[in-house]
N, C-alpha and C positions, 0 to 999 in steps of 0.2 A: 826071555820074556814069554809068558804063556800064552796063550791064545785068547785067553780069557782078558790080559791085561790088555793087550792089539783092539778087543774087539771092545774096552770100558774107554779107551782113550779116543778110537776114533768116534763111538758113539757124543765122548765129552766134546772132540773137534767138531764133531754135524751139528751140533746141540747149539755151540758157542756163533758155527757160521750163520745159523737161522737164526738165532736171536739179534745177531749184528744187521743182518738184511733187515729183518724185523724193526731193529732202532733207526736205521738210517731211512726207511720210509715213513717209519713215523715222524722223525722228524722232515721230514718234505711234505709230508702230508699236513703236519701243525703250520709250516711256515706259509703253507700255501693256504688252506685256512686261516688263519690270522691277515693275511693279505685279502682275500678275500670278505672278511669280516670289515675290515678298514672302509675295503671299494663301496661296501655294503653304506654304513656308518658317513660315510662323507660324500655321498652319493654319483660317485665314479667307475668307469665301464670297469663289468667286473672281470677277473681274471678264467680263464680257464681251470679249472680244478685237475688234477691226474684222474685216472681214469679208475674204476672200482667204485667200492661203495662214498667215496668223498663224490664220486663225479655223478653218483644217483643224489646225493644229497642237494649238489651244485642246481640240481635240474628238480626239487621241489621246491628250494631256494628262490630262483628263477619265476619260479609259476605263482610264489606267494608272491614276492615283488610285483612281480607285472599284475597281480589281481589289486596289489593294495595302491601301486602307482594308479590305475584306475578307478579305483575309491577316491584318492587324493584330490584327481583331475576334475571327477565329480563335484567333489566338495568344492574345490577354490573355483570352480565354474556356479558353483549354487553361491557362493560366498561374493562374484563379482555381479549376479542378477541383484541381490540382495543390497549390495550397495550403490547398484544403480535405480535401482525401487527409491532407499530411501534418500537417494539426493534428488531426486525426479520429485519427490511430496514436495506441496505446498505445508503442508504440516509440519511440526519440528519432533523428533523424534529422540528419547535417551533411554536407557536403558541401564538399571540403576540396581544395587543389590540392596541389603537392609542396612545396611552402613551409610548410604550415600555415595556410593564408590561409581563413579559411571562406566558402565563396562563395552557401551558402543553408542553412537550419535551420528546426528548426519546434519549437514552443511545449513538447512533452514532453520535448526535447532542454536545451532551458532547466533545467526542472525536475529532469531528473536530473544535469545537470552545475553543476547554482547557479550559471549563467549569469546576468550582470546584465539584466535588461530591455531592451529595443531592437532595433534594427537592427543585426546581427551581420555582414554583408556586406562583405567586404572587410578586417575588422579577424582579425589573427596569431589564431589559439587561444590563446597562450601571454599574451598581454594579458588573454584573458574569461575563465580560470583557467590559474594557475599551478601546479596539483598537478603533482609529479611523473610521476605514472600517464597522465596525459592526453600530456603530453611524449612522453614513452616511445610512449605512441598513435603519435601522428606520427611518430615515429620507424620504429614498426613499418608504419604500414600505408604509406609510401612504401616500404619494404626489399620490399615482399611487389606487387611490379607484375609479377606473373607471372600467362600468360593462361589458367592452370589454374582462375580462377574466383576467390570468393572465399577469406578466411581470416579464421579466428576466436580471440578473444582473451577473457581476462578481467582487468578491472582492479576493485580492490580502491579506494574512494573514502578511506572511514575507516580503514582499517588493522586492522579487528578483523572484518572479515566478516559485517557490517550491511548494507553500502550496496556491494553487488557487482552490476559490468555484464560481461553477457557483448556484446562488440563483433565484429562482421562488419563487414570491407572490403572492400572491394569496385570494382577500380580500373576504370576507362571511359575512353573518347575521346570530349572535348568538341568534336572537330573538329580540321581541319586547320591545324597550327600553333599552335596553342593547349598552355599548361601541362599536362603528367598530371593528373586529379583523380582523385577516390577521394570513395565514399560511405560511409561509418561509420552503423551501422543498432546504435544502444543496446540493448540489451535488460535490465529488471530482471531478475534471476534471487534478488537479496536471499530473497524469501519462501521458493524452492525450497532455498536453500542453507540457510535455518533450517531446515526441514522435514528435508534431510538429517543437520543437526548432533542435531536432536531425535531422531532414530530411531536415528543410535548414541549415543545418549545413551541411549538406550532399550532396546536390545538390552543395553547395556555394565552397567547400570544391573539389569535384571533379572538379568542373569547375575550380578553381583555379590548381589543380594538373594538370591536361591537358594541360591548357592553355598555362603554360610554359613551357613545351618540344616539345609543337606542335608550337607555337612562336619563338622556338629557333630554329627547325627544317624549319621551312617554309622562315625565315630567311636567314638561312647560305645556302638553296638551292639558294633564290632570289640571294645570291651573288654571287654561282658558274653562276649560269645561263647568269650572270651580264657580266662576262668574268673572273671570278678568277679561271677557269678550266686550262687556259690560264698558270696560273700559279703553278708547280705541288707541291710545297712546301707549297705555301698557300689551294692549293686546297685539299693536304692530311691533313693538319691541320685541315679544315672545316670540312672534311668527318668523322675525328675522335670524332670530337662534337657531327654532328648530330648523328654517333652512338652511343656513346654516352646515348643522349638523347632519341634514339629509344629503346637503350635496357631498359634505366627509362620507357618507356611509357607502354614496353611490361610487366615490373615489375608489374607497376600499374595495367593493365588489367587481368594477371593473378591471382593476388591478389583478386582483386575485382568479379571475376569469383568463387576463392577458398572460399572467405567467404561467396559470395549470395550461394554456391548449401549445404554447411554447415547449412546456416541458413534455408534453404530450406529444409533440407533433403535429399537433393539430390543425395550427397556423400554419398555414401553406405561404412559402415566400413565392412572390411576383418579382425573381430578381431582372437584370438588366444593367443597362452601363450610367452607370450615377454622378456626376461631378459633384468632389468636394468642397467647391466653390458654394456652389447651387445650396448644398445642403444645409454649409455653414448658413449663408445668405438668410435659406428658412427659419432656421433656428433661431438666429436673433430676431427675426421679424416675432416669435412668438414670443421669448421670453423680455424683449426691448426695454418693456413697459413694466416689470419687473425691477430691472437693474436699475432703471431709471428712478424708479422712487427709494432704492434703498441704498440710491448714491454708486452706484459699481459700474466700472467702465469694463464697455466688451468691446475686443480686438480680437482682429483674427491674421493668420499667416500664413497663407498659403503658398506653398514651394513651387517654383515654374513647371520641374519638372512632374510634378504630382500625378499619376494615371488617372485615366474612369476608376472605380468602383463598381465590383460586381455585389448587384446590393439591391434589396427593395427599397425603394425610396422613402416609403411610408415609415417604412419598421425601423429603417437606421434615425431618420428625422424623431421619429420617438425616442432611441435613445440618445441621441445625442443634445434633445431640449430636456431628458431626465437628467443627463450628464450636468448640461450647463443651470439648470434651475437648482440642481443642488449645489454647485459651487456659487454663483448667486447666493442664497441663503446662509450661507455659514461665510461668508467674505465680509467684513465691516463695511461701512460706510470710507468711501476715498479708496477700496478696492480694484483690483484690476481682474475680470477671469481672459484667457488668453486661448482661443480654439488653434493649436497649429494642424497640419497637413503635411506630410512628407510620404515618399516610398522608402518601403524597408524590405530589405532584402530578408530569403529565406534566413542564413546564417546571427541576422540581426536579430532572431522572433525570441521570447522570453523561453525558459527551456519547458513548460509545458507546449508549447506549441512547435518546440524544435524535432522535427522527423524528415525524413528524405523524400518524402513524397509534400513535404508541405509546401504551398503556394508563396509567390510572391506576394505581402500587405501594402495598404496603406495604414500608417499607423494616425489616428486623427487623436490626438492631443487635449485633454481639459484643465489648464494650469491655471490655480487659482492665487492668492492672497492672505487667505482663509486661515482659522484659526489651528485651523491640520488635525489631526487624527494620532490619536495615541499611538506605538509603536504593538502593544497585545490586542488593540482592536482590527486592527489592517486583518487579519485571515478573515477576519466574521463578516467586514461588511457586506458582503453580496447572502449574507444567508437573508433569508425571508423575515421584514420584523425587527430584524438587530438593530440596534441606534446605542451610537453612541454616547450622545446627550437625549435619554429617553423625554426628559419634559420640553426643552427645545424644539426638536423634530417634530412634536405632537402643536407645540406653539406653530410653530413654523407652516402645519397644514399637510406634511409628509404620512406616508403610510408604512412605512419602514420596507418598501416591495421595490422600490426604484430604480435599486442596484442590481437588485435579483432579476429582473427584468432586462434590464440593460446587457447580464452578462449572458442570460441564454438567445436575446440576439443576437448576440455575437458568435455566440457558439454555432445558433443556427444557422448564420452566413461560412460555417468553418473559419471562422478567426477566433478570438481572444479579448479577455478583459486583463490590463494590468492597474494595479492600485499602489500608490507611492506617497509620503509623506512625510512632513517635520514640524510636529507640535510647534503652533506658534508662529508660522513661516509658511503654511500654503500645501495644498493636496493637488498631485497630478494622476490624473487618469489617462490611460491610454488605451484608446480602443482602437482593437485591428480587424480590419475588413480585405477580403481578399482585392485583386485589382480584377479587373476586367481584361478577359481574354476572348479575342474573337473567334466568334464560334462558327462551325461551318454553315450551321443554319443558316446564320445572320447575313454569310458570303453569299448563299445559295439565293438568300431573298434582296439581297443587294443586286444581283447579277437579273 
């Protein structure tokens, strides 16, 4: 064999050994890559790489991860502010693309639209309620993708003007390419809109009370003035009307004086320790004469164990002959109204008044006979005005303020008004007055 052949063969041996070295690292090098790539992908510590250029790659690898696990960390920390922003609003919040699709919500949003529980992401509006009003939503706030800002709506839930949201939408750009969305921002306005319905209720309400005792009044003077002075039978007829109707007017005005400085503040209570005996006692001494001409018997019940009353004597005696003069009036003839007295513990108090700092009551009682109270009128009566038999109450000499009155006593003493009834069968009122606790003063001036 030539020299030539020695020197082509071992050249093809060197050739064949470096390209085997060559395969066998490459494959160590893919497998360890691929394993790598895996740890990458499933998010598990990653492997060490061999050393060379895979182990420079391993270590820019490294430095992208850890820059973008820091992006990440970022984000789902702006992602957990963000959903503790929107469940901390009083406002309800969705966020909505031009399909109706909800793409994020928060828990107040639930609430005021009786949203089913869950994960709302992705699923129509029109699947998690089907009102009409909400439709319409969508409907509106895609029309309204103009970059003048937001625009505002109100929808009506119940249909009587209970459960009214004023809606602002609000349309954005979630990026490029991406569907229009629109942020719909709930607002309750329910309360304000009662408050407004109350106050023309209230303007409408006074002017009508006015009107006619100052119409009756301006009236019967036009016809003494007329020449019926002339005549002194008719002219003491007339004179007795318009008194009448001066002493309603004067009714009204003081009424309406005793509840504004109530609501006000204004009235300052003179409390102190009050026996429910005592009070009752008064009460019928005022209304006696009353009961007695319209046939209705008063009784009263007072529990042994019954405490003082921490109470101004004057204010609660007002309400409690408002209390008993209106069960009086609405009771038939051969009626009974019944004043009880008992103590009621914290746990016993109706649930507006149930709190952990709430005092021990006496609860004082007005059970009547009476022809009771419709079951949709019961929330209204204590508003200012409301009557339920409007020409009755007006017969009867009432000013429609009675209740209103009665219940911001109560309030003012930190107790309560409750109201209970059964068309046909008798109205019970219960009014609760805190008890009397001795005070150190009282030791101090005892001593």
């Amino acid at each position: 064999m030539t020299a030539l052949a020695w020197g082509l063969a071992a050249a093809w041996l060197l050739t064949l050994a470096v390209c085997a070295a060559w395969y066998r690292r490459w494959r160590r090098d893919t497998r360890a890559l691929r394993g790598f790539t895996a740890a990458v992908v499933d998010e598990q510590p990653l492997p060490d790489l061999p050393d060379g250029p895979l182990g420079e790659v391993q270590a820019a690898v490294r430095r992208a991860l850890a820059h973008q696990q820091q992006k990440l960390e970022a984000a789902l920390a702006e992602q957990r502010r963000l959903e503790k922003v929107l469940g901390g609003m009083v406002e309800g919040v969705l966020v909505i693309d031009d399909a109706g699709t909800v793409l994020l919500s928060n828990r107040r949003a639930e609430e005021l639209l009786d949203l089913p529980a869950g994960q709302h992401s992705g699923r129509p509006l029109i699947e998690l309620n089907r009102h009409p009003d909400l439709q319409r939503l969508v409907r509106w706030a895609v029309s309204e993708r103009r970059p003048g800002g937001p625009a505002a709506l109100e929808i009506d839930l119940d249909g009587v003007g209970s459960h009214v949201l004023e809606v602002t939408a609000t349309p954005f750009a979630a990026g490029p390419g991406t569907r229009p969305t629109f942020i719909l921002v709930f607002h309750d306005v329910s309360p304000m809109k009662r408050l407004e319905r109350m106050r023309r209720d209230f303007v409408a309400n006074v002017s009508h009370e006015l009107r006619t005792p100052l119409a009756a009044i301006a009236g019967y003077t036009e016809t003494l003035l007329d020449g019926a002075l002339d005549d002194p039978e008719r002219a003491r007829h007339f004179l007795g009307i318009i008194d009448r109707h001066t002493e309603r007017l004067g009714r009204l005005v003081n009424d309406l004086l005793t509840l504004s400085d109530l609501e006000l503040g204004r009235a300052a209570l003179r409390k102190g320790a009050v026996s429910a005996s005592e009070i009752v006692d008064s009460t019928f001494e005022v209304v006696q004469g009353k009961a007695t001409q319209g046939g209705v018997t008063l009784r009263m019940d007072i529990a042994p164990d019954t405490p003082l009353l921490d109470a101004d004597q004057d204010r609660l005696e007002q309400a409690l002959v408002n209390l008993v003069d209106n069960a009086i009036k609405y009771t038939p003839r051969g009626g009974r109204v019944t004043v009880r007295a008992r103590p009621l513990e914290a746990d016993a108090l109706p649930e507006p008044l149930r709190r952990p700092e709430a005092p021990r009551c006496v609860e004082l009682r007005v059970e009547d006979t009476g022809v009771g109270v419709p079951p949709e009128d019961l929330p209204r009566l204590t508003e200012r005005f409301y009557r339920v038999d409007k020409a009755r109450s007006r017969e009867l000499g009432g000013t429609g303020l009675g209740l209103a009155i009665v219940k911001h006593i109560a309030q003012a003493h930190g107790g309560g008004l409750d109201i209970t009834s059964t068309l046909g069968r008798g109205t019970t009122v219960r009014l609760l007055i805190p008890i009397y606790e001795t005070r150190r003063e009282d030791l101090a001036r005892s001593a």
